[in-house]
C-alpha positions in Angstrom: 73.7 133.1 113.6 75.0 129.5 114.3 74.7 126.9 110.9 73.2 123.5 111.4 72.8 121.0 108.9 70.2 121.6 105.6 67.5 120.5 105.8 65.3 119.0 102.7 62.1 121.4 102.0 60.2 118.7 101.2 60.0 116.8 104.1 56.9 116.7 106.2 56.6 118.5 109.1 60.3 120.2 109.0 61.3 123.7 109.0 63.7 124.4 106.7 66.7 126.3 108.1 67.6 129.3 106.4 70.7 129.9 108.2 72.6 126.8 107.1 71.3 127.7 103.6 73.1 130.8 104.3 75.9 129.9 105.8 76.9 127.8 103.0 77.7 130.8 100.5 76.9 134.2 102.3 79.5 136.5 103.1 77.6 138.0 106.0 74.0 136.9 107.4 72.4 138.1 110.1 68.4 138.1 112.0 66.8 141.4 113.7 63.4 141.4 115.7 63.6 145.2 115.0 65.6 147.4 112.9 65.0 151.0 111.4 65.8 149.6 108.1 67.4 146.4 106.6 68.9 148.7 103.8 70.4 150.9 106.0 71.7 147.6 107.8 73.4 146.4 104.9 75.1 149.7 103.9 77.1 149.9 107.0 77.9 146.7 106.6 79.3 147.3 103.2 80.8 150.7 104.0 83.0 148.7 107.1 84.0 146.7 104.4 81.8 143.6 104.8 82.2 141.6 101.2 78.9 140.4 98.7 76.6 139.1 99.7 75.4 139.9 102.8 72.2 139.7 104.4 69.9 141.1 107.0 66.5 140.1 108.0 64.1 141.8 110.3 60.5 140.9 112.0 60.0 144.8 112.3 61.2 148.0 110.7 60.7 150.8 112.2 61.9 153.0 109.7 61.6 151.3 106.2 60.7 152.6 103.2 59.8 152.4 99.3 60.2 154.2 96.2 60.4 158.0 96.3 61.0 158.0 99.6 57.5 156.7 100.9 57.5 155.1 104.3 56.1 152.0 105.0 55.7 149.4 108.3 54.4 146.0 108.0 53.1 144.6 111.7 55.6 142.6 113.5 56.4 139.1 112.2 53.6 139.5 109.0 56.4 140.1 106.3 59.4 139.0 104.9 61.4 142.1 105.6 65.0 141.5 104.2 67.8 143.6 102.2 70.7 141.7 100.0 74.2 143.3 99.7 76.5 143.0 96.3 79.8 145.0 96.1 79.2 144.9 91.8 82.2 145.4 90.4 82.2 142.7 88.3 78.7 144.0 86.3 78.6 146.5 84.3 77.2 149.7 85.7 74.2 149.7 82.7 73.6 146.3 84.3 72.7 146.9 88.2 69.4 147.1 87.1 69.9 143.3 86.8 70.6 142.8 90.4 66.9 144.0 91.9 65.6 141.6 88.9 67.3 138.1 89.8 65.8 139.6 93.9 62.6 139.6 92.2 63.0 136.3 90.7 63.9 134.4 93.5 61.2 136.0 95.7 58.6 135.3 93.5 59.5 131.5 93.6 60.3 131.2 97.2 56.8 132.6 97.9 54.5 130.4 95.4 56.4 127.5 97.3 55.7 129.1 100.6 52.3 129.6 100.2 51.4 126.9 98.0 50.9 128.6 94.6 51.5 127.5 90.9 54.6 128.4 89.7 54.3 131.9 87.7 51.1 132.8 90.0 53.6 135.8 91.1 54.0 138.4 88.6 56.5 141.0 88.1 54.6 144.6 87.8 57.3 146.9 86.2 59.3 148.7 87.6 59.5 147.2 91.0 56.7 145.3 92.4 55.5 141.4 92.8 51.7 141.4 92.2 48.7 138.6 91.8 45.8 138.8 89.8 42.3 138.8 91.9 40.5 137.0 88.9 37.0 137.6 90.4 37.5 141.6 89.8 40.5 141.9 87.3 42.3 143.7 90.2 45.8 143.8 90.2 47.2 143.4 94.2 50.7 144.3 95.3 52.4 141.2 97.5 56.0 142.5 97.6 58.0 145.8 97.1 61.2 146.4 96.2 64.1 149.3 96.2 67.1 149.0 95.0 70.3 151.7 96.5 73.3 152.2 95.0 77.0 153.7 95.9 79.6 155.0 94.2 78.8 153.6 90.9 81.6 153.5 88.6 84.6 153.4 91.3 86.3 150.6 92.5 84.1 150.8 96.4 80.6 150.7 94.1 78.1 149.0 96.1 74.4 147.8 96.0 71.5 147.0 98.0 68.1 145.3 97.0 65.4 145.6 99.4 62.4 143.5 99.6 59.3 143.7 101.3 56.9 140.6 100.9 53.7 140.3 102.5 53.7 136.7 104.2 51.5 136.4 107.3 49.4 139.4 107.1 45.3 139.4 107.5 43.2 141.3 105.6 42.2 142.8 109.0 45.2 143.8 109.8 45.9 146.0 106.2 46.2 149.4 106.2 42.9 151.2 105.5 44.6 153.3 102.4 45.9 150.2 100.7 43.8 147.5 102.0 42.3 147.4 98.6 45.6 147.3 96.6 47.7 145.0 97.9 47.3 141.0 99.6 49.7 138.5 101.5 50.0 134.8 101.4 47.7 134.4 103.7 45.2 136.1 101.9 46.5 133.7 99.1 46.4 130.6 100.9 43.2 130.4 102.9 43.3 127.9 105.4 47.1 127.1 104.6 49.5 128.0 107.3 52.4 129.7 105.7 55.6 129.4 107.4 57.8 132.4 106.4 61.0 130.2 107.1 60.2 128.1 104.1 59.8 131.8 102.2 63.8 132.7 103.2 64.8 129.1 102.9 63.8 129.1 99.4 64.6 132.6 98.6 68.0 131.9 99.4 68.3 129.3 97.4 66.9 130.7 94.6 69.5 133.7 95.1 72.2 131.8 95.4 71.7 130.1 91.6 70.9 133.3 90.6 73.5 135.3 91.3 76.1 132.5 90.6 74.7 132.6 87.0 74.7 136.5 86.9 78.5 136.3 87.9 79.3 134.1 84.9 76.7 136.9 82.6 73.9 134.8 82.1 71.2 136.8 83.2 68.1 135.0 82.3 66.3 137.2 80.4 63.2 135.1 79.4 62.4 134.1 82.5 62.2 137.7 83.6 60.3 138.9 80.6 57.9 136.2 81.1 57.1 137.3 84.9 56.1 140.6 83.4 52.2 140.8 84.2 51.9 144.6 82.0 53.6 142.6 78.5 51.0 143.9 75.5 48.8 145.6 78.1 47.2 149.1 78.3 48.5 151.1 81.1 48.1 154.5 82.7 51.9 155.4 83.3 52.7 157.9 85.4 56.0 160.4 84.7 58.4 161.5 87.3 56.7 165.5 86.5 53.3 164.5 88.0 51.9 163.6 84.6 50.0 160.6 83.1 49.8 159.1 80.0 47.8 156.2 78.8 50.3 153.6 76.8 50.6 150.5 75.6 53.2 148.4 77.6 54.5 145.9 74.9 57.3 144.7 76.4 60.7 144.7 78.7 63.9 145.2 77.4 66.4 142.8 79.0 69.5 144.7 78.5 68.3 148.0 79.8 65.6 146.9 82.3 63.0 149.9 80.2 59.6 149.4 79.6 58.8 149.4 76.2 55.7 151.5 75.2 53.9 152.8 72.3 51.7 155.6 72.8 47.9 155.1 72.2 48.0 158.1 69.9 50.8 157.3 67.8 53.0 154.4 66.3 56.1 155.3 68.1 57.7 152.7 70.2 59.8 154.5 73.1 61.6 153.4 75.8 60.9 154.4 79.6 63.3 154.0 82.2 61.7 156.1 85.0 58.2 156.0 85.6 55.7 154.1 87.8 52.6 152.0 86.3 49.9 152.6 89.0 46.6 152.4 87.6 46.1 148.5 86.3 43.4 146.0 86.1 43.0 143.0 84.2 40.3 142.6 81.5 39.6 146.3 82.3 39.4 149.3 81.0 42.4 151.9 82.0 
């Protein structure tokens, strides 16, 4: 990639350019039209050696994937596909969690300024997911995913990769029948808005960039992340890593072990739960 000058976000009419925002503290970026994976990218890249932080972008995936090993393919050029690389041996391993958090953070921002939405409209669905709130049903959509890969934990080569998946220029028409009625883009979002996905990694690399600086120094900011959680003193269906369910009461986060605190509907107990997907949730609903 070739750097240019920044440009100011704000002005009318201008693109920002991502690459000189990356250029500026990035170790390594580079832009795909198609890749198998963005993760997979970024581990070779740390496994040659390449320091933090490095990062690859691509307009199509033809391998991607999620959580548990689920695939998933967004059409070309309708997401913000990109994968971040950290070398974090300056965190303490109980803290890695922290790095797919401060990801989350800054995509959440750099898409309400990309498609035009109040700050906080993005929410933070435990353990892994950016969702919005359909206020006319109380559904809760999915608008970004992301899996976070780790390496040698605990030696002196450790390394980490955050994947993210955001849903940017993607029409209804064009969802996949099996999720069409779970997830949403920010197009769906922003009706009538064009939404320029360079503004979404201009910003998000901004936003990453403060973040991680601040990480570095151990200020992880803890309320903010808490804040973004949409499931905070909700009732939620959570579902175990054996195949089972149980219906809890999400109370909170805890920000120095990334759990979700819950407190079963049957019992007093507050417990923490640090593997485990929330899949069943709707706003004003019954679970």
């Amino acid at each position: 990639m070739t750097g240019g000058d920044a440009v100011d976000s704000e002005a009318p009419g201008v693109t920002p350019d991502a690459s000189a925002v990356a250029a500026s503290w990035l170790a390594r970026f580079e832009r795909f039209d198609v890749v198998g994976s963005t993760n997979d990218v970024v581990a070779g890249w740390l496994r040659e050696g390449t320091p933090e932080v490095c990062v690859a972008i691509a307009d199509v995936q033809s391998a991607g994937r999620g959580r548990d090993g689920r695939t998933w393919q967004a059409p070309p050029g309708a997401a913000l596909l990109c994968s971040v690389g950290f070398r974090p041996g300056w965190l303490a391993p109980s803290h890695l969690w922290r790095l797919s958090a401060i990801a989350s953070l800054a995509m959440a921002e750099a898409c309400e300024v990309a498609g035009g939405l109040r700050h906080g409209a993005i929410h933070l669905k435990w353990p892994n997911d950016l969702v919005v709130i359909d206020y006319s049903t109380g559904e809760v959509r999915k608008l970004a995913g992301v899996l976070g890969e780790t390496q040698g934990i605990g030696t002196p080569e450790a390394t980490a990769v955050v994947g993210i998946g955001a849903n940017v220029a993607w029409s209804r028409d064009r969802f996949p029948a099996e999720l069409a009625g779970s997830m949403t883009s920010l197009s769906e979002l922003s009706p009538g808005k064009l939404v320029d996905r360079e503004v979404a990694i201009h910003v998000f690399l901004q936003r990453l960039e403060g973040l991680v600086t601040q990480l570095r120094a151990g200020d992880f900011p803890a309320e903010t992340w808490s804040r973004r959680q949409l499931t905070n003193g909700m009732i939620v269906m959570l579902d175990q890593p054996d195949g089972t369910a149980e219906r809890v009461v999400a109370e909170d986060v805890d920000t120095e072990t990334g759990a979700l605190l819950v407190r079963s509907t049957a019992s007093d107990e507050q417990r923490s739960v640090v593997v485990g997907e929330i899949r069943h949730l709707r706003v004003g609903g019954v679970v």
